[in-house]
C-alpha positions as CSV (number, residue, x, y, z in Angstrom):
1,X,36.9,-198.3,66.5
2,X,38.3,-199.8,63.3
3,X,39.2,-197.7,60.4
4,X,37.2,-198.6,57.1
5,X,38.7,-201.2,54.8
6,X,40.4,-199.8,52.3
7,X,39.6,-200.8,48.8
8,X,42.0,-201.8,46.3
9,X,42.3,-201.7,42.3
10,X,41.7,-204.4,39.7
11,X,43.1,-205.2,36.8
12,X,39.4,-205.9,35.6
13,X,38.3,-202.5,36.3
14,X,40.1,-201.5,33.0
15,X,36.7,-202.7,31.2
16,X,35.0,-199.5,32.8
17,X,37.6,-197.3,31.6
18,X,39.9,-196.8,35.0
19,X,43.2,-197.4,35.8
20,X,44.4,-196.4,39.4
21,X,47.0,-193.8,40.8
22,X,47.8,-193.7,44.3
23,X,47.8,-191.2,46.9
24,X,49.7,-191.9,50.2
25,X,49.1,-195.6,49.8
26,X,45.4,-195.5,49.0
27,X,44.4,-196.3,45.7
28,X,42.0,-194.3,43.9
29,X,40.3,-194.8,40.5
30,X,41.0,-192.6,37.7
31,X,39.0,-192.5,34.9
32,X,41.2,-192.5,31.5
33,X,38.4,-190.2,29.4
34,X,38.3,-187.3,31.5
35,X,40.9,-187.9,34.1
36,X,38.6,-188.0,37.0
37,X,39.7,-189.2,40.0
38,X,36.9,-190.5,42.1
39,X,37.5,-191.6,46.2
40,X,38.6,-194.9,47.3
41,X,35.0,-195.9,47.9
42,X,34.3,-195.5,44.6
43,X,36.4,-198.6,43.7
44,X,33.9,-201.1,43.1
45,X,32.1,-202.2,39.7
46,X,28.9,-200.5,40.3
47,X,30.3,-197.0,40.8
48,X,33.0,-197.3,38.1
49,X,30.2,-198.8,35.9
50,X,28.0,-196.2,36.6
51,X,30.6,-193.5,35.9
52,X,31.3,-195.0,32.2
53,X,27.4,-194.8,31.6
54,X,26.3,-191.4,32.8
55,X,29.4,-189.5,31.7
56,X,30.3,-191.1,28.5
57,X,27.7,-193.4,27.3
58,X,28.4,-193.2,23.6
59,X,31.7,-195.3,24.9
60,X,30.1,-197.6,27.2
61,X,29.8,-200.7,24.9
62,X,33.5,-199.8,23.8
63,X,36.3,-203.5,24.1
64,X,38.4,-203.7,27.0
65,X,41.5,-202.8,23.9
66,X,39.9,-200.0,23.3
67,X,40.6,-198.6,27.5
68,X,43.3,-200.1,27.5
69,X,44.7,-197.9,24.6
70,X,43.3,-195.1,26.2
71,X,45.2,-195.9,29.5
72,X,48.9,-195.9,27.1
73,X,48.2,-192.6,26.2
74,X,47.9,-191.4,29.8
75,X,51.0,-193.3,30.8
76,X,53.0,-191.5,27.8
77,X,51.6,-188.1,29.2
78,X,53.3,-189.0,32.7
79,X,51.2,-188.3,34.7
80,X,51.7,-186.7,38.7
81,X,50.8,-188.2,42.0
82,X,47.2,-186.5,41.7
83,X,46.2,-187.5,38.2
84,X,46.8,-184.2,35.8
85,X,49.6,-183.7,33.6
86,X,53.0,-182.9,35.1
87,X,54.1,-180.7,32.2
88,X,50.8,-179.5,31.0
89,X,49.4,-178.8,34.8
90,X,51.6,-175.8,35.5
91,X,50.2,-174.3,32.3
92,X,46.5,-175.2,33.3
93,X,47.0,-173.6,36.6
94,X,48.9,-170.7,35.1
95,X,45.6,-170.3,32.8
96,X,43.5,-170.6,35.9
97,X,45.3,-167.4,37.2
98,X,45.2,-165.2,34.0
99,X,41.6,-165.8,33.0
100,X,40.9,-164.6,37.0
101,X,42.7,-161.4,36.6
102,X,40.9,-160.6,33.6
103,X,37.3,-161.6,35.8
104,X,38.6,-159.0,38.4
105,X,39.9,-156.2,36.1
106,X,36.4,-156.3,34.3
107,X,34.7,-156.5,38.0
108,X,33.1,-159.4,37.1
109,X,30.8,-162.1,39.1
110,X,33.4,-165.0,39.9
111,X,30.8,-167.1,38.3
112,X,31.4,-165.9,34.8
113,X,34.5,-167.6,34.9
114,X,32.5,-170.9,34.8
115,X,29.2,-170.0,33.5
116,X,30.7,-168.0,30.4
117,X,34.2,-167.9,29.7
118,X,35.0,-171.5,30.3
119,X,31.7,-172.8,27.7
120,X,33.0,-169.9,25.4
121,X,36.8,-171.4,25.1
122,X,35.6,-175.1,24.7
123,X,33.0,-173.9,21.6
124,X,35.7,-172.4,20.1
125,X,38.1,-175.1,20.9
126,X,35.9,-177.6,19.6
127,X,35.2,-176.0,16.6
128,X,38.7,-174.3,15.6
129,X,41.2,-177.0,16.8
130,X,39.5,-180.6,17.9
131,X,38.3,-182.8,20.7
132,X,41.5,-182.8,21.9
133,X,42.5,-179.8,22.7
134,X,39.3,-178.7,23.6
135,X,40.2,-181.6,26.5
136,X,42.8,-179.7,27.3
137,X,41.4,-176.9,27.2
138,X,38.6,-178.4,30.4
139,X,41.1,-178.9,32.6
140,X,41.4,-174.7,33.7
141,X,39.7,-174.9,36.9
142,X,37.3,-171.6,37.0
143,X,34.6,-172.7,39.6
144,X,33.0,-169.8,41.4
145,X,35.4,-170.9,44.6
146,X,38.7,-171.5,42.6
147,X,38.5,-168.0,41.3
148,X,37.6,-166.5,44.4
149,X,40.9,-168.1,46.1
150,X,43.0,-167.2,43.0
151,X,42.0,-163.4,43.2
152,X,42.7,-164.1,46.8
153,X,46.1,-165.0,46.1
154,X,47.2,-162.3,43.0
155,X,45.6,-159.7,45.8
156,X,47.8,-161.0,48.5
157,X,51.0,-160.9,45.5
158,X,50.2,-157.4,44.5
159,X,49.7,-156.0,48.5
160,X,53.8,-157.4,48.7
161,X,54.6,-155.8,46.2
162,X,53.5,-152.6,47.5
163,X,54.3,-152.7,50.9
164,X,58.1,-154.0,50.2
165,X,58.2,-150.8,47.7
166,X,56.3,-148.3,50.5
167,X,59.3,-149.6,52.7
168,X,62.1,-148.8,50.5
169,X,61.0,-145.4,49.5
170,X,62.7,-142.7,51.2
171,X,59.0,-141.1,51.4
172,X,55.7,-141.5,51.0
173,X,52.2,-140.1,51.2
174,X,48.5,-141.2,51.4
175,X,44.9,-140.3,50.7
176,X,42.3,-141.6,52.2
177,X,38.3,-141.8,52.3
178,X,35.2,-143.3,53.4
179,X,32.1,-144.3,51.8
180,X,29.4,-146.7,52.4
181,X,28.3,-149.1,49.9
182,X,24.8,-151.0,48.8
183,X,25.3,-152.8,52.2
184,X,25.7,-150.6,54.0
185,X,29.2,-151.1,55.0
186,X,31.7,-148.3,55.5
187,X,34.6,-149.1,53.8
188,X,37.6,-147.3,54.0
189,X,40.5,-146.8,51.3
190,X,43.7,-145.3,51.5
191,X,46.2,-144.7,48.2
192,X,49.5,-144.5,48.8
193,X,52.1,-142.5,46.4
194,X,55.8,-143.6,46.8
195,X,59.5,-143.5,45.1
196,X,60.8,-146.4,43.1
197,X,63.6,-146.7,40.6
198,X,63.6,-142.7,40.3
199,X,59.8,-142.8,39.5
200,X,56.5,-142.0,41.4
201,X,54.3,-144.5,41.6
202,X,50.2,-144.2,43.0
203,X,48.9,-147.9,44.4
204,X,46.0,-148.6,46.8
205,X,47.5,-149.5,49.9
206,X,44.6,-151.2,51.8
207,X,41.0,-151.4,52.1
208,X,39.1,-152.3,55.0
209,X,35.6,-152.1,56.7
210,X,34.8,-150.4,59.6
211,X,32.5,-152.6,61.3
212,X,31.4,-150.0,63.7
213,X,31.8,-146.0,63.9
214,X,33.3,-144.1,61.5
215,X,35.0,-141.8,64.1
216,X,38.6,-140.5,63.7
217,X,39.8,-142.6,66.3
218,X,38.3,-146.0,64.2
219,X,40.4,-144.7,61.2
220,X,43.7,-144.1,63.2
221,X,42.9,-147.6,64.2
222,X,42.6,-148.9,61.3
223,X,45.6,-147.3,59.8
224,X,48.3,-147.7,62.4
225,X,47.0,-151.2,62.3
226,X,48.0,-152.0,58.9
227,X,51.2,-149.7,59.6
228,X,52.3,-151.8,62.3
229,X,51.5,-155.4,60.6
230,X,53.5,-154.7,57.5
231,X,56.1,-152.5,59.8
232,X,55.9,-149.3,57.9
233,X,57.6,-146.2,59.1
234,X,55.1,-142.8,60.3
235,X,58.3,-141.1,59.9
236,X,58.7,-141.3,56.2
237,X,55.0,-140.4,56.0
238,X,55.2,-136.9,54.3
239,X,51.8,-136.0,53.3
240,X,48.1,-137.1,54.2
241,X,45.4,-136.1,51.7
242,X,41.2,-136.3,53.2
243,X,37.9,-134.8,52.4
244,X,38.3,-132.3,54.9
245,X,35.5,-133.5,57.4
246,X,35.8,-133.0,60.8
247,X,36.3,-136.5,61.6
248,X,39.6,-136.1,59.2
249,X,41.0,-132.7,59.7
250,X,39.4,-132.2,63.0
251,X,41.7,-129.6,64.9
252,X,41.8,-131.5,68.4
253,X,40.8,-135.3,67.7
254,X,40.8,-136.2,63.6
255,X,42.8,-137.8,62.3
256,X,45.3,-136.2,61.1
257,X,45.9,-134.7,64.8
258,X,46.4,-138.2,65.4
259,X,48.9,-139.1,62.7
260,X,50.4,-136.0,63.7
261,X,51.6,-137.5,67.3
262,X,53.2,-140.7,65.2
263,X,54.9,-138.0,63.4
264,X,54.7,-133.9,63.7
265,X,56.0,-132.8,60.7
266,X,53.5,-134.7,58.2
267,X,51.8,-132.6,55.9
268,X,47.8,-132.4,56.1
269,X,46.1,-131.5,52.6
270,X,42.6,-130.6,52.4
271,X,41.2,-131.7,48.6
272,X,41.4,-129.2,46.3
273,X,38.5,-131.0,44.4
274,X,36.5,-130.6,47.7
275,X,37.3,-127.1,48.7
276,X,36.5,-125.9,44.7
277,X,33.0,-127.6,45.4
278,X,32.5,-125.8,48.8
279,X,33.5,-122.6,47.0
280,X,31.3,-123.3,44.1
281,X,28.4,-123.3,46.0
282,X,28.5,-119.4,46.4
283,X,25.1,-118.7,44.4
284,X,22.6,-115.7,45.2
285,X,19.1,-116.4,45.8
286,X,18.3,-115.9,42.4
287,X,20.6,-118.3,40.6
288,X,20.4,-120.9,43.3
289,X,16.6,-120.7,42.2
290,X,17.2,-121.4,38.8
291,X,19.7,-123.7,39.2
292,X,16.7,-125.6,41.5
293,X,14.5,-125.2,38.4
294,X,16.7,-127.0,36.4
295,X,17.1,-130.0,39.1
296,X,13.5,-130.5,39.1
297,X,13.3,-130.9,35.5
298,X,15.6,-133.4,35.6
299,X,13.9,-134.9,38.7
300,X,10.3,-134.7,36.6
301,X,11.7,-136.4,33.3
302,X,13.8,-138.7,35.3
303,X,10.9,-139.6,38.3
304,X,9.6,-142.4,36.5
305,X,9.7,-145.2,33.9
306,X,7.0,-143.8,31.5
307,X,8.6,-140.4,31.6
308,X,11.8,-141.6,30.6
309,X,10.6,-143.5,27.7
310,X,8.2,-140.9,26.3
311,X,11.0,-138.2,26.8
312,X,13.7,-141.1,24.8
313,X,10.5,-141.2,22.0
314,X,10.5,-137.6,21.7
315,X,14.3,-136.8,21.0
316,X,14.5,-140.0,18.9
317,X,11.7,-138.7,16.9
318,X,13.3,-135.3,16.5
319,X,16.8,-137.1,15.8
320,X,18.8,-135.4,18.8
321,X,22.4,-136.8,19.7
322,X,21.4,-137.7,23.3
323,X,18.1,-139.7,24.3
324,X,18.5,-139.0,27.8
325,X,19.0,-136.4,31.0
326,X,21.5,-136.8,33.7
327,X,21.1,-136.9,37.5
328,X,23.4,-135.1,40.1
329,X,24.3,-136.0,43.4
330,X,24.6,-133.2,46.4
331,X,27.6,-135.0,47.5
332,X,29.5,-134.6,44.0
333,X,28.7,-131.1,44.0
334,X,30.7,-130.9,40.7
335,X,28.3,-133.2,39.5
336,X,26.0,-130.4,38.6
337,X,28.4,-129.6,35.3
338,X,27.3,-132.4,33.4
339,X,23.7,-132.3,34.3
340,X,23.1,-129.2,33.4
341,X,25.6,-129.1,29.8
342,X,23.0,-132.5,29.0
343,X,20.1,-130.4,30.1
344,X,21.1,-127.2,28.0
345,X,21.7,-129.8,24.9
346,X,18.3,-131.2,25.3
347,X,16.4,-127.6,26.4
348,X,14.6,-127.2,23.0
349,X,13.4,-130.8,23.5
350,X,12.8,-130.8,27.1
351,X,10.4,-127.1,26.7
352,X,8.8,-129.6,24.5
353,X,8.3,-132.8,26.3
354,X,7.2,-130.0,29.4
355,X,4.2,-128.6,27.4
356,X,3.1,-132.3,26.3
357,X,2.9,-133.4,30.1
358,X,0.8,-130.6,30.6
359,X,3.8,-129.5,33.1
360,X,2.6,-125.6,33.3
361,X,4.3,-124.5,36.2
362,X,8.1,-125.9,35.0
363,X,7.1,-125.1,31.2
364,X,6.4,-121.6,32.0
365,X,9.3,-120.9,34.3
366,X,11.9,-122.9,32.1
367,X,10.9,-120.7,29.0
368,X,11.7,-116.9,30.9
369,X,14.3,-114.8,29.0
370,X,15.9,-115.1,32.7
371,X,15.7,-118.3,33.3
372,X,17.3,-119.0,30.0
373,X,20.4,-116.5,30.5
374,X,21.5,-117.3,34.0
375,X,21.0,-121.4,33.0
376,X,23.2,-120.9,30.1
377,X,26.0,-118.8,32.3
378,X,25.2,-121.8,35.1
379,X,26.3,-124.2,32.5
380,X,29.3,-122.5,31.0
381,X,30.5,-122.1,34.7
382,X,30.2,-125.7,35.9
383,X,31.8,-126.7,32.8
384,X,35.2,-124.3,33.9
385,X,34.8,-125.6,37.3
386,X,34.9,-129.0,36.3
387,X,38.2,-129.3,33.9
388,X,41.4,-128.9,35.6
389,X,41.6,-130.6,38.6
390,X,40.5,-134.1,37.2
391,X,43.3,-137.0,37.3
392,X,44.8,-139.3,39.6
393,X,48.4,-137.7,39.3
394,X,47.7,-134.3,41.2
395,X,49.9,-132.7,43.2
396,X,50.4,-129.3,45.4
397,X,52.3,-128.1,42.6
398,X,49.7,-128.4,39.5
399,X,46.9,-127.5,41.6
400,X,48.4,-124.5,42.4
401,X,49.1,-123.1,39.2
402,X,45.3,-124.4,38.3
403,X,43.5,-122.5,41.3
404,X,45.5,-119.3,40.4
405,X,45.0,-119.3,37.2
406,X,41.4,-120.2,38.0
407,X,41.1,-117.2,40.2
408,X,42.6,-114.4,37.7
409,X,40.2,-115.8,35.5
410,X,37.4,-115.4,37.2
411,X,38.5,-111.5,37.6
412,X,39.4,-111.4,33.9
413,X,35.8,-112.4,32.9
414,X,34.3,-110.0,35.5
415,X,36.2,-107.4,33.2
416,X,34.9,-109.3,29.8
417,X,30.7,-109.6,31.3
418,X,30.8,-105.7,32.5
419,X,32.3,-104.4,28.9
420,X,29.2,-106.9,27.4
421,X,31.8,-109.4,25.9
422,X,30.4,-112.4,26.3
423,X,32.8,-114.6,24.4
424,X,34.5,-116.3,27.8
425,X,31.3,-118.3,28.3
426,X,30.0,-120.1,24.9
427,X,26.2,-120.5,26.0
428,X,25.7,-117.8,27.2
429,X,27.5,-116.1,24.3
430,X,24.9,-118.1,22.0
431,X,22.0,-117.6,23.9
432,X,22.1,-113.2,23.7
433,X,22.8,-113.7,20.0
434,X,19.3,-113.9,20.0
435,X,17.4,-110.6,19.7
436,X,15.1,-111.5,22.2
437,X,17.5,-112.7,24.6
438,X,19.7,-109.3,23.8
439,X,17.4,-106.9,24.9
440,X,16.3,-108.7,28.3
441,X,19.8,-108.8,29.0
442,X,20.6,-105.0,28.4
443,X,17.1,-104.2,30.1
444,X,17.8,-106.3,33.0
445,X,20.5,-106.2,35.8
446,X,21.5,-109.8,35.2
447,X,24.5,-109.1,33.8
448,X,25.9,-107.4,36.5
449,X,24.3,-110.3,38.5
450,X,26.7,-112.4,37.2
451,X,29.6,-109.7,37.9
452,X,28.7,-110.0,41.2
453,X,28.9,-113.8,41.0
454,X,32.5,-113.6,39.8
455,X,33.8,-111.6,42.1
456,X,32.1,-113.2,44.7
457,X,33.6,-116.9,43.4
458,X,36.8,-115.1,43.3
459,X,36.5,-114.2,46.7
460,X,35.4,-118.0,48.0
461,X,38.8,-119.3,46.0
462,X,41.5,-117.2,47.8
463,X,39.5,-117.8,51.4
464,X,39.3,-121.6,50.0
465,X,42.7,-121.5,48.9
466,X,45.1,-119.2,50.9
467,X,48.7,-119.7,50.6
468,X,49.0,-122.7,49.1
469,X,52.4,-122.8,49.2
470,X,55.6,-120.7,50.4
471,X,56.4,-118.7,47.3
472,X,60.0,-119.6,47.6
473,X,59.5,-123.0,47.9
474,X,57.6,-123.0,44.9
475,X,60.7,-121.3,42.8
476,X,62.4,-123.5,44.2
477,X,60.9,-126.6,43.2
478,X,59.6,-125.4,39.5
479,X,62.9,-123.7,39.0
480,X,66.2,-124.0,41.0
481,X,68.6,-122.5,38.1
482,X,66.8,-118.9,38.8
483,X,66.0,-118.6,42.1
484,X,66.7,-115.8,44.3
485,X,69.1,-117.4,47.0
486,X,69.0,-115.0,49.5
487,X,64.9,-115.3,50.4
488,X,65.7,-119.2,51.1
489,X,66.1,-120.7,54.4
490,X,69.8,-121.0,55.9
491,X,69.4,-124.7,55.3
492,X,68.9,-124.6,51.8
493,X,71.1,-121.9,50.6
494,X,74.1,-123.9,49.7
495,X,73.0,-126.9,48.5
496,X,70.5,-124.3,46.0
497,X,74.0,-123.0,45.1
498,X,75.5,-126.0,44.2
499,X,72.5,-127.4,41.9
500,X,72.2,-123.6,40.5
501,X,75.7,-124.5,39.3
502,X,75.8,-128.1,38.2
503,X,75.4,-128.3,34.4
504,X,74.5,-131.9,34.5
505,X,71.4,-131.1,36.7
506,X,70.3,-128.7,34.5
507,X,70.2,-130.7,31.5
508,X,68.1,-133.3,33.5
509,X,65.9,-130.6,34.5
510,X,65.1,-129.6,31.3
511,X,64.4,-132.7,29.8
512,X,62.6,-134.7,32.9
513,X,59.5,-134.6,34.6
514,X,59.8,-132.0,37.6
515,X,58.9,-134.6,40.2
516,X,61.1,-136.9,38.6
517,X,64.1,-134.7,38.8
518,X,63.5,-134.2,43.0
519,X,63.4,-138.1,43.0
520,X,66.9,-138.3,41.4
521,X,68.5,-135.8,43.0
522,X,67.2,-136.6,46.5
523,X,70.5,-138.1,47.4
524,X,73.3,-135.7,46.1
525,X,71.1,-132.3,47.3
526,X,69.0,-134.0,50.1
527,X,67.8,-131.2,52.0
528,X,66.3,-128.9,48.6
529,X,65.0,-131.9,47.0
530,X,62.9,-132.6,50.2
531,X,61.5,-129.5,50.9
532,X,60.8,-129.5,46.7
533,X,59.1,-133.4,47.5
534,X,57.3,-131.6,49.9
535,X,55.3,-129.9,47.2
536,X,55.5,-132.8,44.3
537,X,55.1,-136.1,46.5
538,X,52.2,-135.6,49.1
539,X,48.6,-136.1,47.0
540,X,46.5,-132.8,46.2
541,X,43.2,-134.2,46.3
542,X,41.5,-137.4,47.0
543,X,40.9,-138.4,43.2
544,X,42.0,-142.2,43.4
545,X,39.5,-142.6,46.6
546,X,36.5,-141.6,44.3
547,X,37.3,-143.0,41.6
548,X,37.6,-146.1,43.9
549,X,34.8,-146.0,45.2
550,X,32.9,-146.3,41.5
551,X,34.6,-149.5,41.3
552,X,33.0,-150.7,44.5
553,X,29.7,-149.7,43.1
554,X,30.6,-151.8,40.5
555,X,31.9,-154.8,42.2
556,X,29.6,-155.0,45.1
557,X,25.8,-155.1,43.5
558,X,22.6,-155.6,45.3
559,X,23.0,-159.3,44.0
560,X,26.8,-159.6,45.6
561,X,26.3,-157.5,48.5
562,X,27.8,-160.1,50.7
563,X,31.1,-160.1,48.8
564,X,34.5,-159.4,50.9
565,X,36.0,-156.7,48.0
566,X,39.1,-156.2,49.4
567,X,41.1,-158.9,46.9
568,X,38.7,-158.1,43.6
569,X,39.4,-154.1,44.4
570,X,43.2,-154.7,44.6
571,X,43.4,-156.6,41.4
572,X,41.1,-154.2,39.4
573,X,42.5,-151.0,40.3
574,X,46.7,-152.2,40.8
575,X,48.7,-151.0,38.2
576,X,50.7,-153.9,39.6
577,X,51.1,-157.3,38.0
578,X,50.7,-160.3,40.0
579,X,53.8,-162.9,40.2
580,X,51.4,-165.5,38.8
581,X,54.3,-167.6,37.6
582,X,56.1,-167.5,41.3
583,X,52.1,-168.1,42.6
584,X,51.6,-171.0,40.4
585,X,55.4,-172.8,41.4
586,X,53.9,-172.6,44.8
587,X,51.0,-174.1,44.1
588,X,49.7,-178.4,43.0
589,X,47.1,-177.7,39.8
590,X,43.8,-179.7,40.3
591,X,41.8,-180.9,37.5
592,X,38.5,-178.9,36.9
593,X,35.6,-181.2,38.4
């Protein structure tokens, strides 16, 4: 069969407004308003005609001089083989890129980028600086599609970037988790924490879905998968940081048994976040109760529309700070902290808005001197749970010092509660400055209640939390200028020696970062500063993952719930810049259409 005739370009044509430009050795019409270039098929009057009339009819009556004029101007702008400008088109395309990383930081619907931000810059092009640059200015492609591939491609830029630094590091380490989002898909994430240019650097190193089961074995999968595409080494691998679930730190078939045959000497953290939660959980009957008093409060004001509004009424009407109550999830145990300090903010309101709803049962029990005093001590405690093991840059060492310090404070405040100074905990402080409050308290056992429940947290931290670290170790990496040689290992003594007596290093010690310092000095006193790594590099909790994973609740809506996140996660959460320049050399621009 015969090919179609192929149609060719007439001087006459300029009368619609198109000159031609050719690609290969077709010839296709180009429109010299707004650049469009239409198929080869479109070369015929009634098409180039119809063009002129629909897109620019106030021009459709304009002289063939006046097209002609118009068709100069394009020739001055020299223009490339596929009709857009060949000094301007690198900038367009460049444009194209920026205004797509700033769609992904935000977590935005690629469709803003045409629906939004593209009407917004040619309004204020138009108005500010002219028809002509506001031309200009409609030439960024940001179709739905085109910034899909362009995230595509910074993603793509920024995962090189990593992986080529993961491989020159002399270590790393990685957390990871998984979580299942308004699909219903699991997706996994896994940060990784390396060495570069004598710093330490935190990056997400993939994300995937696991299509299936969410087994240990499917995670190893995953993983060495990834490992062995981008050939990354298991033995520089020096920490792995989970949740603690058996299908992570299972002792026979998680995963970190199974990382641990790539490579036996990895080290397997448990979160501290997680394990304070578990040990949190230590409640007696009777504070448990109240504490599920206060959850159904919540629950009630929170259950419904109309109770939410009538509650927002009420504390605008009595001109409090907040308007509304906070939920809690089981899973973020930790959660609990700022539900109840909203709850104890809004109490006075809340006894209120329980006696107006005719809620007897929950106004009664709310409003017991009890009830009242344990709530406030409840509060005062989540709020000290919650504080100091926050923050994406964690590591063995920091926690450390914050669960021990955590622990003798708990005892210390035992001490405070039974010699009735009350001053550790600010509610609850507050609260038995009233008179009525004061003499339930000294009547009741509820202060040696709470005793009990510091002890008893005390307890739960050191079984939580036992040897965190080897003591000597630890001097050893938070101070090598005064510790004790002899209780090292063999290995270590004489390089802890040597940096005990180099002056240089101890000026650096003093004035850098501790991790820092290890990362400098891992080649001139290799074996200390990795057994000192040990304690700085590998990740202390699994922070980054959950902080992740609000992104993803972010990104991937009930209305996008189709979307592949990998590419929009990478760009919104990489610290990384993309190579857009080297991205856009690689690239031919296309006019928007």
């Amino acid at each position: 069969m015969s090919s179609a005739k192929k149609r060719k370009y007439n001087d006459d044509y300029i009368k619609y407004g198109f000159v031609v430009i050719k690609k290969g050795d077709i010839d296709h019409p180009q429109c010299v308003i707004c650049y469009e270039v239409l198929s080869n098929d479109a070369m015929r009057p009634s098409r180039l005609e119809r063009h002129l009339s629909t897109k620019h009819s106030s021009l459709k009556d304009k002289p063939k001089e006046f097209f002609a004029s118009k068709s100069a101007s394009l020739k001055r702008m020299k223009l490339d083989s596929i009709g857009s400008f060949a000094k301007s088109s690198e900038k367009v395309l460049q444009a194209s890129y920026e205004l797509s990383l700033i769609i992904a930081k935000a977590k935005k619907s690629h469709t803003i980028g045409e629906s939004l931000i593209k009407p917004c810059l040619l309004k204020a092009a138009d108005i500010i600086l002219g028809p002509e640059i506001k031309q200009k200015f409609s030439q960024i492609p940001l179709s739905d599609n085109t910034v899909k591939r362009r995230i595509d491609d910074m993603a793509e830029d920024i995962k090189k970037q990593v992986v080529e630094a993961v491989k020159e590091s002399t270590f790393y380490a990685i957390q990871l988790d998984e979580s299942t989002d308004i699909a219903q898909c699991c997706q996994l994430l896994v940060f990784v924490r390396y060495m570069q240019n004598e710093t330490i650097k935190d990056e997400l190193l993939f994300s995937t879905e696991l299509t299936t089961t969410t087994k240990a074995i499917d995670i190893m999968t995953a993983v060495s998968d990834f490992f062995a595409k981008h050939e990354l080494s298991w033995q520089k691998l020096m920490g792995v940081c989970t949740d603690g679930a058996p299908t992570m730190l299972g002792s026979r078939s998680g995963f970190v048994q199974l990382v641990r045959e790539k490579n036996p000497n990895v080290i397997a953290i448990h979160c501290f976040i997680h394990r304070q939660a578990l040990a949190a959980k230590t409640l007696s009957n009777e504070f448990n109760a109240i504490l599920t008093l206060c959850i159904k409060i919540v629950n009630y004001v929170k259950k419904s529309a109309l109770n939410t509004r009538l509650f927002t009424a009420l504390c605008e009407d009595l001109g409090t700070e907040h308007k509304t109550l906070l939920f809690h999830t089981e899973v973020r145990w930790l959660s609990k902290g700022n539900m109840l300090t909203r709850l104890y903010e809004l109490r006075d309101e809340v006894i209120q808005f329980l006696d107006n709803q005719k809620q007897s049962e929950l106004f009664v029990e709310f409003r017991k001197p009890k009830a009242q005093v344990v709530f406030a001590y409840l509060t005062d405690m989540f709020d000290s749970l919650n504080l100091k093991l926050q923050g994406g840059d964690s590591n063995i060492i920091n926690h450390r010092d914050a669960i021990t310090a955590f622990t003798e404070k708990l005892l210390l405040w035992k001490r405070k509660i039974l010699a009735d100074n009350y001053s550790c905990f600010p509610k609850l402080y507050a609260i038995t400055e009233d008179k009525c409050f004061m003499e339930f308290f000294c009547k009741s056992d509820t202060k040696t209640e709470i005793s009990n429940h510091l002890q008893h947290l005390s307890d739960e931290f050191k079984r939580y939390f036992p040897n965190l670290c080897d003591d000597n170790i630890y001097r050893l990496a938070t101070d090598p200028f005064h510790v004790d040689i002899d209780v090292l290992p063999e290995l270590l003594q004489e390089q802890a020696l040597e940096i005990k007596n180099d002056s240089a290093a101890k000026y650096d010690f003093e004035k850098m970062d501790k991790p820092l310092f290890w990362v400098k000095y891992l080649k001139v006193y290799p074996n200390i500063a990795e057994e000192s790594l040990k304690l700085f590099l590998p990740f202390s909790s699994t922070y980054l993952c959950e902080k992740a994973f609000s992104a993803v609740v972010v990104i991937k809506t009930k209305y996008r719930n189709k979307l592949d996140i990998t590419s929009d996660l990478r760009c919104a959460l990489s610290s990384i810049q993309p190579r857009i320049e080297n991205i856009v050399k690689n690239m031919q621009a296309h006019p928007s259409h």
